[in-house]
LUMFI-557480 format. One record per residue (C-alpha): residue in one letter; x, y, z. Coordinates in steps of 0.2 Angstrom, whole numbers, plus 5000, padded with zeros to 4 digits. Layout:
# LUMFI-557480
aXYZ...
# end
This chain:
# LUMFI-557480
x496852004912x498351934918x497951764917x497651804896x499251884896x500151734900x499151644888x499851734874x501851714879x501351544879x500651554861x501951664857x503451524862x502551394852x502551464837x504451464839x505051344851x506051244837x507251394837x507451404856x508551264867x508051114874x507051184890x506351034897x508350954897x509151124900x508451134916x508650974924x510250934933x510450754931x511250724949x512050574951x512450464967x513850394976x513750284992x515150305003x515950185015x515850245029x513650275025x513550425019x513050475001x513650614989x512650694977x513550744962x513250864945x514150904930x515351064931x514751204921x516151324919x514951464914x514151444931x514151594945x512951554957x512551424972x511751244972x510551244988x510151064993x508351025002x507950875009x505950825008x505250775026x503650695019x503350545011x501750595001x502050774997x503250914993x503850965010x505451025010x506651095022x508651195018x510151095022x511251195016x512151244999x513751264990x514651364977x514551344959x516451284958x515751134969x515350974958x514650874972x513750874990x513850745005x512450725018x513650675031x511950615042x511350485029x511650295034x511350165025x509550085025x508850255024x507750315010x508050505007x507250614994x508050794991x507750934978x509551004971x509351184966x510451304954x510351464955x511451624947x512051774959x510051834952x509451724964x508551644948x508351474946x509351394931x509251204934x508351094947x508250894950x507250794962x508250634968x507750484980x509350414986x509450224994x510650104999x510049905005x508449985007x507249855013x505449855005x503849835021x502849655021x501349735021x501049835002x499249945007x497349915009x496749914991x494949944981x494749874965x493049954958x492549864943x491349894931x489849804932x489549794913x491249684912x491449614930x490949434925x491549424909x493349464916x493049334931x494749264927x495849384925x495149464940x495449314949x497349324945x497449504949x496649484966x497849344970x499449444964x499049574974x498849464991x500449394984x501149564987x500349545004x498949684998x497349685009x496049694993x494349724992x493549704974x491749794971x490749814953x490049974951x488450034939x489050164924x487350264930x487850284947x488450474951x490350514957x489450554973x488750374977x490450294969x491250414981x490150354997x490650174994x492450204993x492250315011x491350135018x492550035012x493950135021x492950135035x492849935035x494349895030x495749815044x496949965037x496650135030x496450135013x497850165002x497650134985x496150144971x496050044956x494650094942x494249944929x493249984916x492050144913x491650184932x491050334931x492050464927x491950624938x492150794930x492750964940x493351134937x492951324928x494651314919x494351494908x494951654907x493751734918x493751564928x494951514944x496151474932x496451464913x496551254904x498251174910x498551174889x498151374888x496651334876x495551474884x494151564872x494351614856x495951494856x495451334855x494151324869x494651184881x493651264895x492451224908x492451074917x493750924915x493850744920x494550734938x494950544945x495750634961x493850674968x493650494972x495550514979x495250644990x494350575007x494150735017x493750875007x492350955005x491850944986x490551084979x489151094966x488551254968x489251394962x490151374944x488951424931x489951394913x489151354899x490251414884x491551254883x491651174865x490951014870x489450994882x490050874893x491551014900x489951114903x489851154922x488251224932x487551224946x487051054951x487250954936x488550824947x489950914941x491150984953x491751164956x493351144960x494651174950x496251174961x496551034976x495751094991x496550965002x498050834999x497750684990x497350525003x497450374990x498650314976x497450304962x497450244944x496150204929x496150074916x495050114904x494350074885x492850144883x492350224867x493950184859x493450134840x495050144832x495549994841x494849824831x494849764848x493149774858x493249854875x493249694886x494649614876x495549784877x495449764897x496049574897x497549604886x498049764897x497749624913x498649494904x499949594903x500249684919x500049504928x501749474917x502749624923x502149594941x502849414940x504449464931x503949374913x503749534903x505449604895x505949764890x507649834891x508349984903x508350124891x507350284891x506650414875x506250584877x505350634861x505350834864x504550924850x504251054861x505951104865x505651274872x504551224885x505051144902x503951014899x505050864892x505950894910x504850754917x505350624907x507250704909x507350684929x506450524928x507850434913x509050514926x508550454942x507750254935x509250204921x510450334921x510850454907x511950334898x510450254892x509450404889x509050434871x508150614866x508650614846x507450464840x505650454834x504550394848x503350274837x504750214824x505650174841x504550104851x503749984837x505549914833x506349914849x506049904868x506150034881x505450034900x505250234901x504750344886x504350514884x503150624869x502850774868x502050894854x500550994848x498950884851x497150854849x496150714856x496850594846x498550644840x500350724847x501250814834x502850714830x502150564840x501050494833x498950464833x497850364841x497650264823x499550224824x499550174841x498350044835x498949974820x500749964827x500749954848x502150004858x503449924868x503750014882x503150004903x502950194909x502350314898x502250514897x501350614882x501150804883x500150904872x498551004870x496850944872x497150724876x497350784893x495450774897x495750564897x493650554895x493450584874x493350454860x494950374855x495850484866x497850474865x498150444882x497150304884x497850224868x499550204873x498850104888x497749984875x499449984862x500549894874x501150024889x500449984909x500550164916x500150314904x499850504910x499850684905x501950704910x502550884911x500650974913x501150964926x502850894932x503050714936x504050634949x504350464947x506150484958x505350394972x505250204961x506950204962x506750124981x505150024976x503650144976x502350094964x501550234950x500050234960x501450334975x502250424961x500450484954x499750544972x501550624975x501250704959x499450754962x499950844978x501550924973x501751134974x503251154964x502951264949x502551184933x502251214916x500551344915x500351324933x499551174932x500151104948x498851054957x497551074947x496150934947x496450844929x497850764935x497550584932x498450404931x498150264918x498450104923x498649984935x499350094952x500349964961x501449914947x503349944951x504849974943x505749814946x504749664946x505649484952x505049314949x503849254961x504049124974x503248954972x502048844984x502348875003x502048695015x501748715031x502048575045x501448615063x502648515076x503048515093x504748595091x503648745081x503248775063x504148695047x504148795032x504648695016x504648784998x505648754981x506748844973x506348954958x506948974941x507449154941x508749254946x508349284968x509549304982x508349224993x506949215001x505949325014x504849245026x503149345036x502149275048x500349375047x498949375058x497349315052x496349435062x497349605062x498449565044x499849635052x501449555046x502949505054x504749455047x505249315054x507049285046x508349405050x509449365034x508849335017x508449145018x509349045004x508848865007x507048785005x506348775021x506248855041x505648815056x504948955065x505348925084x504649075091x502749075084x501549145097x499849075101x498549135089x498149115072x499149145059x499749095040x501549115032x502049205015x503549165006x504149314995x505749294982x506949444988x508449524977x509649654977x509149784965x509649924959x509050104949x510350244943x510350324961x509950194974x509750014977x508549914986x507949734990x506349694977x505049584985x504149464970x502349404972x502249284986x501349124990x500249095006x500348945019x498548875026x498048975040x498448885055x497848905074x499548865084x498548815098x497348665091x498248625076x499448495078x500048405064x500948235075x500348175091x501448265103x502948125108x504248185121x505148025116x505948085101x507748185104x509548185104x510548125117x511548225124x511048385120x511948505121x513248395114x514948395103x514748345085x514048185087x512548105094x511447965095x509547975091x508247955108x506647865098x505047805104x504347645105x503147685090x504547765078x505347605069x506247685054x506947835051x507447845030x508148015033x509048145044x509248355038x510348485048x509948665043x510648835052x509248935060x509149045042x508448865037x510048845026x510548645024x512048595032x512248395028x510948275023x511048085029x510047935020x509947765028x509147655041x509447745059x509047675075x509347725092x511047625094x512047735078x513047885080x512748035071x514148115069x514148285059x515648375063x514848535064x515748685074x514948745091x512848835088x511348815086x510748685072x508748595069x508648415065x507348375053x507048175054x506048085042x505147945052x503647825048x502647925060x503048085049x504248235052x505148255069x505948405072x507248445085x508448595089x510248535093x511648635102x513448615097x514548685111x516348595112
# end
């Protein structure tokens, strides 16, 4: 009874939400950032004059889930907040709460805060189940994605699955593969129809009414929905055995008793994997067949990923359902991405996004299957596309992602990478503001206990589409990596890129283990390295493009898609015959020397001195011999000599010290 109470205040609100304010942005406190200079940052609001009350600041202690602990608070004649035990590096997330002398919560914002955060080598251990219907017929653009991804220093597994295998088998290969794998899996990526696992007794008399509030009699969106997180969820125990519904509109949200549907309706356990879905299947609006809809949507994500796809830093928050709180996702997210000087909330969200580019947008409205009231239908999306990255559409019914020409999945064919069900419930995409992917954003959502919008949170319709390791801030990618094995230790050689980089980040990974090691201390700026302190084993190198960048509340070095060395074994693998010959003499020496050759070495074309960040110093052509002086009037350290001879590379480290 109580649960059909609440039903009808919602009804009740809909019918006249236009006459109430702007919920979803009332109630999001658009925090802003400051880094200090002595490390510590300051979070700061707007002053509200009207305002009697306290802020209370939380900061959250786990990376994967709401877990938040007080830190302390501060009057409502404060404008700002400085965590004195913040220092720079650190990645922080923290909830900002504003409340009245009611103790009732008036305003709230979720904000990850960063300053020269560095991003991990190593991205995850990643899935990719295809569908076997498509898998050779997208061989190619399978192929690029696969090698993006170990670009991104991603362990990756690929499988194709059957559409006639149960979520329970799909579910048992997913466990084998983590069980395999040389790290725990982290991350699931669904291509195709993979079968689509269905959960829940969302009804009145259920364990809890449909996250839109369609129970019977009003609309009917009851029984069982579409529940991707299933095959997220590795440790709990999942149930076919007790829900017995049989009065949902459609048969397939029909749930009984061992029919491979699922009985849960509210996560039993947290979330283990990032996990997203792209997916065309039964979409006949779009002239497009299914497979052609998957290669476009690859085509396309490989271009963001290597920094060749434009759009421009502006978000649109479409609310036609003002009264509600649900337009407060797209709200926090404008906020804590680009900043609310490039949030836009009083434009069309088709007209906008078929003339003009924007990397977040925002729709919400009454809704069907195929349609958003005041955004558009799935007919529109596929005559016109969209241009826009990160997507979130709110209304009734296009939730349950598994229906013909659903709305949801058609933003994801018309042009956007990630799409998903934003405000039923509340998203938080705060954290890709230090470099998290959706997929973290989506599993972070999934397992959030903050109230939301019907109670929704929770709840196992929560869902992904699209790729789940695409970012916020792609870079251009680094080009081929040349690997020479000396005596002195490993040469790394490289070109420069056209693209905007700082640099250049250098990992040394193990073949066996995967595990990844930096090797340069500073961003490297030049073309090449030598790696002095290799140990034995086997190993290869990756070169990834690194910059500066930065999101309206923190700022973070971006890795781009990297490129792989051979593997080399730095015991048996030698690239010259070993020579002692070849040196400087003296060394340690002042700025000049002479070259110490070998009988065998009779023309050396070319002499390179770099720093140890492989930087180059001076570059010498010409015909040297043992009897000229080098002189290079370099200040007292530590330098390598590179010497281009007709027996190959020689390299050399040279001290400076007077």
């Amino acid at each position: 009874m109580k649960k059909y109470i609440l039903f009808i205040i919602i009804y009740s609100l809909l019918i006249s939400s236009d006459l109430l304010a702007q919920a979803g942005k009332d109630q999001t406190l658009f925090i802003k950032t400051n880094y200090n200079q002595d490390g510590t940052v300051t979070l700061s609001w707007p002053k509200d004059e009207n305002f009697e009350g306290f802020y209370y600041i939380y900061e959250n202690r786990s990376k994967f889930k709401q877990d938040y602990q007080y830190l302390g608070n501060t009057a409502s004649s404060s404008t700002d907040w400085t965590d004195n035990t913040y220092t720079n590096g650190q990645r922080k997330e923290y909830l900002i709460e504003k409340k009245n002398t009611s103790n009732k919560t008036l305003s709230y914002d979720f904000i990850t805060v960063g300053n020269e955060v560095e991003r991990y080598g190593l991205s995850g251990s990643i899935l990719i189940l295809v569908d076997d219907t498509h898998f050779e017929g997208l061989e190619t653009e399978l192929g690029i994605l696969v090698n993006d991804l170990k670009g991104e220093n991603w362990e990756v597994a690929i499988q194709p699955v059957s559409r006639n295998m149960t979520p329970t088998e799909v579910k048992d290969l997913i466990k084998a593969t983590n069980e395999t794998s040389k790290f725990m899996l982290t991350t699931l990526y669904l291509i195709g129809h993979v079968p689509v696992p269905y959960s829940g007794h969302f009804s009145t008399n259920g364990e809890w009414y449909p996250p839109d509030g369609h129970t019977e009699g009003s609309g009917n969106h009851t029984g069982a929905w579409p529940a991707d997180l299933y095959y997220a969820d590795l440790d709990g125990v999942w149930t076919d055995a007790t829900v017995n519904y049989e009065a949902s509109a459609q048969e397939r949200n029909n749930n009984r008793p061992g029919d491979g549907k699922f009985d849960q309706t509210r996560l039993i356990s947290d979330i283990d994997l990032e996990i997203g879905r792209v997916d065309f299947y039964d979409m006949p609006a779009f002239a497009e067949d299914e497979i052609t809809l998957i290669k476009n949507y690859l085509n396309r994500a490989h271009l963001w990923r290597t920094g060749q796809l434009e759009t421009i830093d502006r978000g649109l928050v479409d609310d036609n359902f003002k009264g509600f709180i649900i337009g407060n996702t797209g709200y926090k997210a404008i906020n804590s991405l680009i900043g609310t000087d490039s949030l836009f909330y009083d434009r069309d969200y088709l007209t906008e996004l078929k003339e003009g580019q924007y990397i977040l947008s925002f729709g919400m409205g009454a809704g069907s299957y195929t349609s958003c009231s005041g955004i558009g239908k799935t007919t529109d999306f596929a005559e016109n596309g969209i241009n826009t990255i990160f997507t979130g559409l709110a209304g009734s019914y296009f939730g349950d992602w598994d229906s013909k020409n659903n709305i949801l999945r058609a933003a994801l064919a018309s042009g956007a990478l990630a799409s998903f069900w934003g405000g039923i419930p509340n998203w938080y995409l705060n954290s890709m503001s230090v470099g998290e992917s959706i997929g973290h954003c989506a599993r972070f959502s999934m397992n959030a206990i903050y109230g939301s919008f019907n109670g929704s949170q929770r709840l196992v319709h929560i869902a992904l589409m699209g790729d789940p390791t695409l970012r916020f801030r792609p870079i251009t990618p680094s080009g081929k990596l040349r690997l020479t094995n000396s005596v002195n230790g490993i040469l790394l050689e490289w070109d420069e890129v056209n693209g905007d980089v700082d640099g250049f980040n250098l990992y040394r990974v193990n073949n066996n283990t995967l595990e990844s090691l930096k090797v340069n201390d500073e961003i490297l700026t030049g073309t090449s390295y030598l790696d002095l302190e290799c140990p034995t084993g086997q190993f290869y190198y990756q070169l990834r493009t690194a910059k500066k960048v930065s999101t309206a509340t923190a700022n973070y070095y971006a890795l781009g898609v990297g490129s792989a060395s051979e593997p080399i074994d730095f015991i048996t693998s030698v690239a010259f015959n070993i020579n002692d010959g070849f040196g400087i003499a003296p060394n340690p020496s002042s700025s000049h020397f002479k070259l110490k050759l070998p009988e065998d070495i009779v023309n050396v074309n070319k002499l390179v001195i770099q720093d140890m960040t492989g930087r180059t110093l001076l570059e010498l052509n010409g015909n040297f011999t043992s009897e000229s002086t080098i002189n290079t009037g370099l200040p007292m350290g530590t330098y390598m000599l590179l010497a281009n001879t007709n027996k190959g590379q020689f390299v050399e480290k040279i001290q400076v010290v007077w």
